[in-house]
C-alpha positions as CSV (number, residue, x, y, z in Angstrom):
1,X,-8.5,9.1,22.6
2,X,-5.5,10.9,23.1
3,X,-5.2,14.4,21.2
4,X,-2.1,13.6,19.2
5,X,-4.2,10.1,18.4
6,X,-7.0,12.1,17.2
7,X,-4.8,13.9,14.8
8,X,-3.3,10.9,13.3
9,X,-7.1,9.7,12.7
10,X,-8.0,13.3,10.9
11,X,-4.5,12.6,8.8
12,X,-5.4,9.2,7.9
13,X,-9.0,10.2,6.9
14,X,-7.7,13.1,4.3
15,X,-5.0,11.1,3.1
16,X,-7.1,8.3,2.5
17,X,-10.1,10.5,1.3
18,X,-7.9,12.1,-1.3
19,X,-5.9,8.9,-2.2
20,X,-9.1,7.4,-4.4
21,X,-8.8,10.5,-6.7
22,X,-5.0,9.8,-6.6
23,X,-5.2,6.1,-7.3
24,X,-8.1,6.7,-10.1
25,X,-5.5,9.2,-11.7
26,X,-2.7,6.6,-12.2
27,X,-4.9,4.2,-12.9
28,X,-5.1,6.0,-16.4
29,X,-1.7,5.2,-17.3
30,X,-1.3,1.5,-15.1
31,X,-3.5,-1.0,-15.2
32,X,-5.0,-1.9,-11.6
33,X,-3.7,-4.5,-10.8
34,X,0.0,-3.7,-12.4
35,X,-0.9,-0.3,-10.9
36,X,-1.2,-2.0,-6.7
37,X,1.6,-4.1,-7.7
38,X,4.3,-1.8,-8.3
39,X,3.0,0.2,-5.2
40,X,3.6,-2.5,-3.1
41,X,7.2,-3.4,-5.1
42,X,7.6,0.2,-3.9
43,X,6.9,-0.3,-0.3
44,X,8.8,-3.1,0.0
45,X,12.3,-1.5,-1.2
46,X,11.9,1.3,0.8
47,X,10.9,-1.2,4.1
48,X,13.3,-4.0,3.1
49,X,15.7,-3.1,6.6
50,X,12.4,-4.0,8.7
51,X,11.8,-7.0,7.2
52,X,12.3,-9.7,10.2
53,X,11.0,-13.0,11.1
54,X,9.2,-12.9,14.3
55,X,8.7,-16.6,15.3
56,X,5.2,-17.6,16.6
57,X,3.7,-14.7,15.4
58,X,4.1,-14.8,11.8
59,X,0.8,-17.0,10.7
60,X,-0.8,-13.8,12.3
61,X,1.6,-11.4,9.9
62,X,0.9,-13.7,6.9
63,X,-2.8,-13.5,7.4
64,X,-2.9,-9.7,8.2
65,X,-0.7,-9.4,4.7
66,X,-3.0,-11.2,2.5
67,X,-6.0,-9.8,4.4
68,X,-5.1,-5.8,4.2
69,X,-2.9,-6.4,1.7
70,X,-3.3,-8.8,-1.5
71,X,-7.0,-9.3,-1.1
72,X,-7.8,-6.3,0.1
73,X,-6.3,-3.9,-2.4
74,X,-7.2,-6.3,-5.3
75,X,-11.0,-6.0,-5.0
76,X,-9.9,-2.3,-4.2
77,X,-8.5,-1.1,-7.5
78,X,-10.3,-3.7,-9.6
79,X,-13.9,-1.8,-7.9
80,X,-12.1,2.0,-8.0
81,X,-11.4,0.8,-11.7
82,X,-14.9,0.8,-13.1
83,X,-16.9,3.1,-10.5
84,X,-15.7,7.0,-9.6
85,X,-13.9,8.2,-6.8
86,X,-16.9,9.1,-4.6
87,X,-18.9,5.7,-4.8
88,X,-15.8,4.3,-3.9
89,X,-14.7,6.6,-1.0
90,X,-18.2,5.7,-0.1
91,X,-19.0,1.8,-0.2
92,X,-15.2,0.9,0.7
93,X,-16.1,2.3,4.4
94,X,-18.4,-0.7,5.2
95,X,-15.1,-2.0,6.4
96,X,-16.1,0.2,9.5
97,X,-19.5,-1.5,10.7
98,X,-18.0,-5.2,9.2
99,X,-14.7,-4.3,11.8
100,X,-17.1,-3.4,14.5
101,X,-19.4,-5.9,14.3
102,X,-16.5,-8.7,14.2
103,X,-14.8,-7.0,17.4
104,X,-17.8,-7.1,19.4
105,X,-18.6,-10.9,18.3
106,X,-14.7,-11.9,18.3
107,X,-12.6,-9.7,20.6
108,X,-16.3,-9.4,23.1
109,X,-15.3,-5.2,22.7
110,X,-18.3,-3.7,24.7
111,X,-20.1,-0.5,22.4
112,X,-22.5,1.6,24.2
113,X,-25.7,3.4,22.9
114,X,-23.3,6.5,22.2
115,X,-21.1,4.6,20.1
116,X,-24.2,3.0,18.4
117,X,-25.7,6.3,18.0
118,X,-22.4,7.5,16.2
119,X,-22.0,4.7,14.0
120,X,-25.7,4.4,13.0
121,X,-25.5,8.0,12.3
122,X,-22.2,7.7,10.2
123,X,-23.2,4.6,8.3
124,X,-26.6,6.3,7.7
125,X,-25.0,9.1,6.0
126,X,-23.4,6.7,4.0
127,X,-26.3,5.0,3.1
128,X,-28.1,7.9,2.1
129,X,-25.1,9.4,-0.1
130,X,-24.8,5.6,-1.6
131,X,-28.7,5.8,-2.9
132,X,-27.9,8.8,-5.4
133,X,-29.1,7.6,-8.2
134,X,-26.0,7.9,-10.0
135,X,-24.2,5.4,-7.6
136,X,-26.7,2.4,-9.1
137,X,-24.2,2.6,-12.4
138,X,-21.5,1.3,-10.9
139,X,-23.3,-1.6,-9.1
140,X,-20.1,-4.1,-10.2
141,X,-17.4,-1.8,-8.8
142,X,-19.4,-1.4,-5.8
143,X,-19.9,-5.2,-5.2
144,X,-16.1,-5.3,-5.7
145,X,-15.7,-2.3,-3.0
146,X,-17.8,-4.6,-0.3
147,X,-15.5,-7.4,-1.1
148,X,-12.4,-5.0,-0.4
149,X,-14.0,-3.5,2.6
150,X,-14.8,-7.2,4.2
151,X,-11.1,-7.8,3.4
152,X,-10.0,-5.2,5.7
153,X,-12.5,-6.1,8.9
154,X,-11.7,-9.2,8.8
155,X,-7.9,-7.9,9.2
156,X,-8.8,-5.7,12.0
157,X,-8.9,-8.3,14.1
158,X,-5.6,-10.5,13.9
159,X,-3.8,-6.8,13.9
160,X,-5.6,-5.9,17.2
161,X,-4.9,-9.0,18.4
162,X,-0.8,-9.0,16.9
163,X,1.7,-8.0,19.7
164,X,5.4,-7.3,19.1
165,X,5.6,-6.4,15.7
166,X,6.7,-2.7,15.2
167,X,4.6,-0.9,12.5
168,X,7.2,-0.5,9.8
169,X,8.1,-4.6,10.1
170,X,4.3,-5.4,9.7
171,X,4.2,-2.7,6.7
172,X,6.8,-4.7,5.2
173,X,5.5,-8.1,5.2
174,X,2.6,-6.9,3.9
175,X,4.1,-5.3,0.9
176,X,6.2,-8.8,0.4
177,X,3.5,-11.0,1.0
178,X,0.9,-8.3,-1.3
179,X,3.2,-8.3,-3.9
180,X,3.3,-11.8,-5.4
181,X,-0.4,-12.2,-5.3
182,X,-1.0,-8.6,-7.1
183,X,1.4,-9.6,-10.3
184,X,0.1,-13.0,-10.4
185,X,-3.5,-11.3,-11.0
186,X,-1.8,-9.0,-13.0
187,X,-0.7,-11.8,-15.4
188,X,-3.7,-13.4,-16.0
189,X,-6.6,-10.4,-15.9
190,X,-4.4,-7.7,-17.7
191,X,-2.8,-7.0,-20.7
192,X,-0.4,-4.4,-22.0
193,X,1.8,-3.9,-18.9
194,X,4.8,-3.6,-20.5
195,X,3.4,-0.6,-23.3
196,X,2.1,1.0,-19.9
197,X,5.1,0.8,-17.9
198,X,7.4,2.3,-21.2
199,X,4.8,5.3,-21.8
200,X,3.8,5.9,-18.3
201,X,4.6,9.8,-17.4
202,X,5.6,11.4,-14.1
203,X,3.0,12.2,-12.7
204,X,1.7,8.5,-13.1
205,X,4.5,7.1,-11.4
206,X,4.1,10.1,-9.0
207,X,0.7,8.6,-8.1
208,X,2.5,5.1,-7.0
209,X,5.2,6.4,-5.1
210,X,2.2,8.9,-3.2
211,X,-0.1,5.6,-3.0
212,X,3.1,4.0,-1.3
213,X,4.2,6.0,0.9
214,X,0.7,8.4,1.8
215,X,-1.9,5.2,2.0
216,X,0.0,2.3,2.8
217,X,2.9,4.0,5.1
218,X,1.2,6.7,6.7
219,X,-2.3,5.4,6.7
220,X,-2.5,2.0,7.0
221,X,1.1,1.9,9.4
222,X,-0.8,4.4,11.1
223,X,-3.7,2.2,11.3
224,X,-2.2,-0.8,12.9
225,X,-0.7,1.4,15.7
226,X,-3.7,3.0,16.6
227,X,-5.4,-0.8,16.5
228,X,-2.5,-1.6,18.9
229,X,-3.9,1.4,21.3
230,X,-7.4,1.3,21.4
231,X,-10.3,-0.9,20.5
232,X,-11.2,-1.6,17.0
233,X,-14.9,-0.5,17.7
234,X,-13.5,2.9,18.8
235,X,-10.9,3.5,15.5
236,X,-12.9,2.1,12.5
237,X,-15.6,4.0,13.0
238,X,-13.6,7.2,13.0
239,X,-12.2,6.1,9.5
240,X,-16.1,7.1,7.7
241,X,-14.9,10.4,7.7
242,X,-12.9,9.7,4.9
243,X,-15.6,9.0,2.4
244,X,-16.7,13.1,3.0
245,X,-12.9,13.6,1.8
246,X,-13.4,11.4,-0.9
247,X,-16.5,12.7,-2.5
248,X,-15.1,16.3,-2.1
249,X,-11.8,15.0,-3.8
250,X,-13.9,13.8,-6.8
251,X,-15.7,16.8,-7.0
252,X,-12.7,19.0,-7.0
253,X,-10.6,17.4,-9.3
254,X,-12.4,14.9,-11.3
255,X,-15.6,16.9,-12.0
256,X,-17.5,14.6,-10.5
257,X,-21.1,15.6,-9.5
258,X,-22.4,17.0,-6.1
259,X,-25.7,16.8,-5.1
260,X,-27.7,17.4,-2.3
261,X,-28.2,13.9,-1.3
262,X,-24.0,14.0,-0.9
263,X,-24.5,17.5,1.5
264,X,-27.1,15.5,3.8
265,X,-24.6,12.3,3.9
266,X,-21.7,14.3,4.6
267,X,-23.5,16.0,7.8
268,X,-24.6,13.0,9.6
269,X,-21.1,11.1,8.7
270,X,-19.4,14.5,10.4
271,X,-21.8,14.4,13.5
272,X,-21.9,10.8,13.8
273,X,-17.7,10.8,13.7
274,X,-17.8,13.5,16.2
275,X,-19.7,11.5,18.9
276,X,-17.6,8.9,18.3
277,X,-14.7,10.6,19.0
278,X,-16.1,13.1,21.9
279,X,-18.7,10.0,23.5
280,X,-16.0,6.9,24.3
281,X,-16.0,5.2,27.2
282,X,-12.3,6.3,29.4
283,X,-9.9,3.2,28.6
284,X,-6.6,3.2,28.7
285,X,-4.2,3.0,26.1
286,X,-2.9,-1.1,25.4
287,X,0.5,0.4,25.8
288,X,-0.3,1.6,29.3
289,X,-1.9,-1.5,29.8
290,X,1.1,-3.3,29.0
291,X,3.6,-1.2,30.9
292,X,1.5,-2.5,33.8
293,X,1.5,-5.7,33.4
């Protein structure tokens, strides 16, 4: 991977690592589904000049949208809702193995012992972080989490396989197509949107606009170009750094507890990411590849 690649994974990882701390702050004024919604109504005024029809490709957008977005980020907040920050910076990254287990059996990606080595060693640390005993209170939110995370390797997939649509035009149909399906839930789960939108304060509206632009336009936009670049079996895996981030968040700024069990995790998801990243297989880039061709 090339170094300036690299860095936009470590970017992605912190912003996403801190962004469940974020999202569980402004879910105290919003609730989460009103909360996803306006993030999305968000993204979409800001991204409104990309937003173009691309004919023949837009089933694949449309899937991709409801996929990463609507689906996706409902089981997300409705999980980050009733569990902390930590157990779900940590169970929301079993979109990794789902996304590499679906590349091998769909795109026929090849993974060496390396990379299996890596990723048993990342998902281990996982594992072992995710049998804290406190994690078994918030076995509903966690469930949700899975959901969310399954959500997001099945989307892996179209976006690898999406050609010609620039990053900010795919972030934008998502945000359209995410948008309709978030208030609709909204409408019939929640209640008191309208109190919460009149008494929400700054620094809950802060977390929307951060959500928008940090998560969804930096991290997942980044996301879908790295997808475009290299194989999914290569990038997801990279992405269970974030849960390290996450639990470190939580512990930071939500008091949230740190145990030695989180310190052993946390070590084999760093190693594990590291031979990832260092042990790959030389490919070229899919923009190189194209050039070519």
């Amino acid at each position: 991977m090339a170094p300036r690649h690299l860095f936009l994974v470590l970017v992605i990882a912190l912003i996403w690592g801190t962004n469940f701390v974020i999202a569980k702050i402004g879910m105290g004024e919003f609730p989460p589904f009103l909360f996803t919604g306006l993030r999305f109504a968000f993204l979409a005024i800001v991204l409104a000049p990309f937003l173009k029809w691309h004919p023949g490709r837009m089933a694949t957008i449309v899937r991709i949208g409801v996929l990463a977005g609507g689906f996706h980020f409902a089981f997300f907040f409705a999980g980050l809702a009733v569990s902390s920050a930590s157990v779900a910076a940590i169970v929301v990254q079993l979109n990794a193995p789902f996304a590499t287990l679906m590349s091998v059996v769909f795109l026929k990606e090849q993974v060496g012992w390396r990379r299996w080595s890596g990723i048993g060693l990342a998902v281990g640390g996982v594992t072992v972080i995710s049998f804290d005993p406190a994690v078994f209170s918030y076995l509903g939110g966690m469930a949700l989490m899975a959901l969310s995370a399954l959500m997001y390797g099945i989307s892996t997939i179209f976006m690898r396989r999406l050609r010609g649509v620039g990053v900010f035009e795919l972030q934008s149909w998502t945000a359209v197509l995410s948008l309709p399906i978030l208030l609709a839930m909204s409408l019939i789960f929640e209640h008191g949107q309208i109190q919460a939108l009149a008494q929400a304060s700054w620094a809950g509206w802060t977390t929307v606009v951060y959500t928008a632009i940090f998560a969804s336009l930096v991290g997942h936009g980044g996301m879908y170009y790295l997808y475009q670049r290299y194989e999914v079996s290569t990038v997801a895996p990279m992405m269970l750094a974030s849960p390290l981030i996450g639990i470190i968040s939580g512990v930071l700024f939500l008091d949230e507890a740190l145990t030695i069990r989180v310190l052993i995790g946390g070590i084999s998801v760093l190693i594990g990411v590291g031979i990832i990243a260092l042990r790959q297989r030389p490919q070229k880039p899919l923009e190189a590849i194209n050039e070519q061709s």
